[in-house]
DRENTORNU-715383 format. One record per residue (C-alpha): residue number from 1; residue in one letter; x, y, z. Coordinates in pm, 1 decimal, always signed. Layout:
# residues N
badren: NUM balo: A x: X y: Y z: Z .
...
END
This chain:
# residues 144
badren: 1 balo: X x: +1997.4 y: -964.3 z: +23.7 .
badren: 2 balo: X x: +2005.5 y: -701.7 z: +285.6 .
badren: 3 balo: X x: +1860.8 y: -812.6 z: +650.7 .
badren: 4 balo: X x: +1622.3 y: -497.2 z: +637.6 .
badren: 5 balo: X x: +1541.8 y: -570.1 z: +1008.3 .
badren: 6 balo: X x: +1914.9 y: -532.8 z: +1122.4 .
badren: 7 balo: X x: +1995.3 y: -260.5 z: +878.9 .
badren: 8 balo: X x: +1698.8 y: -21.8 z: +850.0 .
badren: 9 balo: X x: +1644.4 y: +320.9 z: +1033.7 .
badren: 10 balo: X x: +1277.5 y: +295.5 z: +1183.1 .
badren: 11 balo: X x: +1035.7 y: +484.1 z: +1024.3 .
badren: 12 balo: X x: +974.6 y: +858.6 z: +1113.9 .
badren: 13 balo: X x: +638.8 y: +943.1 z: +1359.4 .
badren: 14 balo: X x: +542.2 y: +1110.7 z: +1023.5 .
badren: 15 balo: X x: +602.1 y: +772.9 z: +801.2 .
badren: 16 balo: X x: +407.3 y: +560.7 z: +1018.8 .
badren: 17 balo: X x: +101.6 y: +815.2 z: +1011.6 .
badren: 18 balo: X x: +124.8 y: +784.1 z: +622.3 .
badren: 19 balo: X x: +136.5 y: +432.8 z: +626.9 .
badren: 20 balo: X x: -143.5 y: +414.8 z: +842.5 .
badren: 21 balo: X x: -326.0 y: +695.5 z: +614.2 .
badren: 22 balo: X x: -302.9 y: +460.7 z: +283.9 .
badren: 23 balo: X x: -434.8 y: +174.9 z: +485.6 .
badren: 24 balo: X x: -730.1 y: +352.4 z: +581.4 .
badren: 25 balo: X x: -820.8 y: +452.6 z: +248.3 .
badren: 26 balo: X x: -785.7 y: +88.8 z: +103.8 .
badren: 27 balo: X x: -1026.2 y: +16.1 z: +390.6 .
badren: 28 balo: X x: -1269.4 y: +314.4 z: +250.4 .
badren: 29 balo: X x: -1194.6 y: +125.6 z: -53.7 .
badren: 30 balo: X x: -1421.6 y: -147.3 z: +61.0 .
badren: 31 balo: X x: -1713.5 y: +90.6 z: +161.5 .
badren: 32 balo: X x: -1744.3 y: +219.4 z: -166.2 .
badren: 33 balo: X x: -1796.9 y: -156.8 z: -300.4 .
badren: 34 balo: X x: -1461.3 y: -98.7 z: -510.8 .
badren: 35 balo: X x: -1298.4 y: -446.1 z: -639.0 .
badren: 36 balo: X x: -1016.3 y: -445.4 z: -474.2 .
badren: 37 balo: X x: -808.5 y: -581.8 z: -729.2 .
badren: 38 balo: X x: -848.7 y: -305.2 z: -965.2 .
badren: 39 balo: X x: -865.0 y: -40.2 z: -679.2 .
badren: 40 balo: X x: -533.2 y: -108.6 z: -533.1 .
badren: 41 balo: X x: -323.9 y: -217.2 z: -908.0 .
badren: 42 balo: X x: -455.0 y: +123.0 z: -1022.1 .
badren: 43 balo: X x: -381.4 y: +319.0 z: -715.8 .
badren: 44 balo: X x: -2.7 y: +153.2 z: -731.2 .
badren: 45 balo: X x: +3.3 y: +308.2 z: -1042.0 .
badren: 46 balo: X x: -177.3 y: +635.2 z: -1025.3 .
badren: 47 balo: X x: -60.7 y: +983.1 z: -1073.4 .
badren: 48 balo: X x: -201.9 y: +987.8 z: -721.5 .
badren: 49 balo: X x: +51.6 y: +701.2 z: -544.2 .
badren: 50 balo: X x: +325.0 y: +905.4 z: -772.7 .
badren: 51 balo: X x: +242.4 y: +1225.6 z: -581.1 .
badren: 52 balo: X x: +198.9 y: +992.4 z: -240.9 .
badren: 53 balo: X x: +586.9 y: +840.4 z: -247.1 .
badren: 54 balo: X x: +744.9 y: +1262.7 z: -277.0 .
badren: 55 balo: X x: +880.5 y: +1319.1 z: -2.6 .
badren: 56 balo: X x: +618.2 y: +1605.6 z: +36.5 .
badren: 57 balo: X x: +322.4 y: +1688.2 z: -126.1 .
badren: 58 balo: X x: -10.4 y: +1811.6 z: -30.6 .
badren: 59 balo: X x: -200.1 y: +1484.1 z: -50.7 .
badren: 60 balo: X x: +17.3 y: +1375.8 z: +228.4 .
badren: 61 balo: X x: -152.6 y: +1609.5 z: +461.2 .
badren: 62 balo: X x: -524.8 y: +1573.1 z: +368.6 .
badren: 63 balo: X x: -615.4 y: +1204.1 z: +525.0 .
badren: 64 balo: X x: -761.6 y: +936.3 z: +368.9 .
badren: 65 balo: X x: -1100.6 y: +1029.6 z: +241.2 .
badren: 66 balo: X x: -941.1 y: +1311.2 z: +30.5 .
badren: 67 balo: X x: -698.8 y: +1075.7 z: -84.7 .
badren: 68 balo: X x: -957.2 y: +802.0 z: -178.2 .
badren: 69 balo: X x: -1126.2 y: +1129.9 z: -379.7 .
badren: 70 balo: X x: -806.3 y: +1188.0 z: -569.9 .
badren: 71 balo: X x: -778.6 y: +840.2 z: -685.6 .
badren: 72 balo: X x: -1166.6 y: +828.1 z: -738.3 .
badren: 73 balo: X x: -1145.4 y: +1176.0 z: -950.1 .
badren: 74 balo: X x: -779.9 y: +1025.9 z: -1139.5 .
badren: 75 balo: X x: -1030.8 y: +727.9 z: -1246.6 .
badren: 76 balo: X x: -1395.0 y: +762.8 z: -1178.1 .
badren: 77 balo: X x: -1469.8 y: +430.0 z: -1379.7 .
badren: 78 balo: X x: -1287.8 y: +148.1 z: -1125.6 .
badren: 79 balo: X x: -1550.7 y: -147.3 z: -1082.5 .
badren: 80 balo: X x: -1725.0 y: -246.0 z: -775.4 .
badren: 81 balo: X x: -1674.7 y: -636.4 z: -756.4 .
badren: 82 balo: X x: -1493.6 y: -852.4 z: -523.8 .
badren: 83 balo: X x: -1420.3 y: -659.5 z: -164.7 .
badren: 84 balo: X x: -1094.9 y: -827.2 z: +37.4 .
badren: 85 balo: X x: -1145.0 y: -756.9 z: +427.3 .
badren: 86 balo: X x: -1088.1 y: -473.1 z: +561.3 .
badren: 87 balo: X x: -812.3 y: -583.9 z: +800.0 .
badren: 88 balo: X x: -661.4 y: -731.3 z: +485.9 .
badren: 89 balo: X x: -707.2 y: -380.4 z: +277.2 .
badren: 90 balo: X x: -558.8 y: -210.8 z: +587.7 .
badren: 91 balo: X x: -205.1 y: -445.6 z: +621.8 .
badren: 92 balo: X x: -204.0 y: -395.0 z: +245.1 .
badren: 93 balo: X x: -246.8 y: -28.6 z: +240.4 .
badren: 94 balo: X x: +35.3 y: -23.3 z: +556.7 .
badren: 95 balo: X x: +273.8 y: -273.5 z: +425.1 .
badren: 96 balo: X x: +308.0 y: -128.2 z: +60.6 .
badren: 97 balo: X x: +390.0 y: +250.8 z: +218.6 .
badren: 98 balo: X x: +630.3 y: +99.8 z: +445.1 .
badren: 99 balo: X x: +764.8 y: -73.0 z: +188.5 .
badren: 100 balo: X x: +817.6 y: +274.6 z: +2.6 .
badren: 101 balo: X x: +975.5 y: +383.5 z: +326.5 .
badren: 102 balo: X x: +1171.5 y: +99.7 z: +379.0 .
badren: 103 balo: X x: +1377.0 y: +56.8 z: -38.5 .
badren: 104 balo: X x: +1301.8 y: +379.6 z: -162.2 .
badren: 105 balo: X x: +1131.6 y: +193.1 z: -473.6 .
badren: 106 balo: X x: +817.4 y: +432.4 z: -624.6 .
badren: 107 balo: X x: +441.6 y: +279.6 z: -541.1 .
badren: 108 balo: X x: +427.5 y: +149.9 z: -934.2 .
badren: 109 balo: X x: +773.4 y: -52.7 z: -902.4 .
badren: 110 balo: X x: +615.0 y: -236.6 z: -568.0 .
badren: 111 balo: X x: +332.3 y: -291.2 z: -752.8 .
badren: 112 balo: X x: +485.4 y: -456.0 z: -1044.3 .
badren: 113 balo: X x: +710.7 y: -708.0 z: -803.9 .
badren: 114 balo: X x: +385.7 y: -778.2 z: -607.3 .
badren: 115 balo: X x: +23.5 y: -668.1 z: -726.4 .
badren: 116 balo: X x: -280.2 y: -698.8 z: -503.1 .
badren: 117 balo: X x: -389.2 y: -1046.4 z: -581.3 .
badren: 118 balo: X x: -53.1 y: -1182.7 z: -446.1 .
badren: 119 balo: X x: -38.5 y: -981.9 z: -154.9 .
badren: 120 balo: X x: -392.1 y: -1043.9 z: -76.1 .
badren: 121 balo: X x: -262.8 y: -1396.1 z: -86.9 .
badren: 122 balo: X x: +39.7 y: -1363.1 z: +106.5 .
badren: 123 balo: X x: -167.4 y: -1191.7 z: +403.0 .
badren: 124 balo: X x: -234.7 y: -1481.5 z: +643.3 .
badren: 125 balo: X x: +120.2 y: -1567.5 z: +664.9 .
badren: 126 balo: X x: +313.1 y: -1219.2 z: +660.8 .
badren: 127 balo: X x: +56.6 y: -984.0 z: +838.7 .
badren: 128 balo: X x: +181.1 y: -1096.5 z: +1214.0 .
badren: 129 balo: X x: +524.3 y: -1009.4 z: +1091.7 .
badren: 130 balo: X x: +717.5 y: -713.5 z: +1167.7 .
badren: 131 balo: X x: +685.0 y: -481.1 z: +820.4 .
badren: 132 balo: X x: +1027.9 y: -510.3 z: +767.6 .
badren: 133 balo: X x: +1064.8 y: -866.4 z: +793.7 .
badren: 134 balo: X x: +741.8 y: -931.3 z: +572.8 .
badren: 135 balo: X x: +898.8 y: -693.8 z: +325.7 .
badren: 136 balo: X x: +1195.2 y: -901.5 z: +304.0 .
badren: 137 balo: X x: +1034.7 y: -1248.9 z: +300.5 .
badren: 138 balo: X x: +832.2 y: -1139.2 z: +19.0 .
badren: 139 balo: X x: +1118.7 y: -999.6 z: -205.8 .
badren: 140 balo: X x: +1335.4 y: -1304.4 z: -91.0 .
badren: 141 balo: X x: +1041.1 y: -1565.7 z: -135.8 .
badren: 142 balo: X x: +1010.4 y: -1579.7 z: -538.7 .
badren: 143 balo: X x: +624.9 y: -1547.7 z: -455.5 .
badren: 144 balo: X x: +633.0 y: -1187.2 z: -564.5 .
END
């Protein structure tokens, strides 16, 4: 397996904002009393998260209450149910873009080696981690 913290180019000024732009919409996430389960697996997989990983579209430029909407008009029928933190919601939103950033691999092939329910799980012990590092622990752990 590649040492992604030796080997990786950091991210861009502009990569980091996006990151930090699909963490702050899983946080909205939690306003809106979405289950966060369901939210994030469905984002992962939206048309939305498709449009999200180009390397440019429009959605990347109108912050995270627009993208929430986009998601929210893509599926206006996601439950309300069990809300994660929002420091949790935001490392997830952050980790999974940086992930993007980091192997290339499309929001709905992240999500299917590691859904929300196991990264909500894996928080405590990777969030203190440098992304890169907590990207590789998780694809070297077998957890995901």
């Amino acid at each position: 397996m590649t040492n992604f913290a030796n080997d990786f180019k950091p991210l861009s000024q502009f990569e980091r904002q996006l990151c930090g732009v699909q963490g702050k919409m899983f946080e909205l996430s939690a306003k809106k009393n979405l289950s966060s389960k369901d939210f994030i697996d469905f984002y992962m997989q939206s048309q939305t998260a498709k449009f999200f990983d180009l390397p440019y579209d429009r959605t990347q430029w109108l912050g995270e209450e627009s993208l929430l909407q986009d998601v929210l008009d893509e599926n206006p029928n996601l439950p309300t149910g069990q809300v994660y933190d929002t420091e949790t919601l935001f490392w997830m939103g952050y980790i999974y873009r940086y992930w993007h950033f980091l192997t290339n691999q499309s929001s709905c092939q992240i999500s299917k080696i590691c859904g929300a329910q196991t990264l909500n799980a894996l928080y405590p012990a990777y969030h203190t981690l440098d992304c890169a590092q907590a990207v590789q622990r998780i694809l070297e752990s077998g957890e995901a």
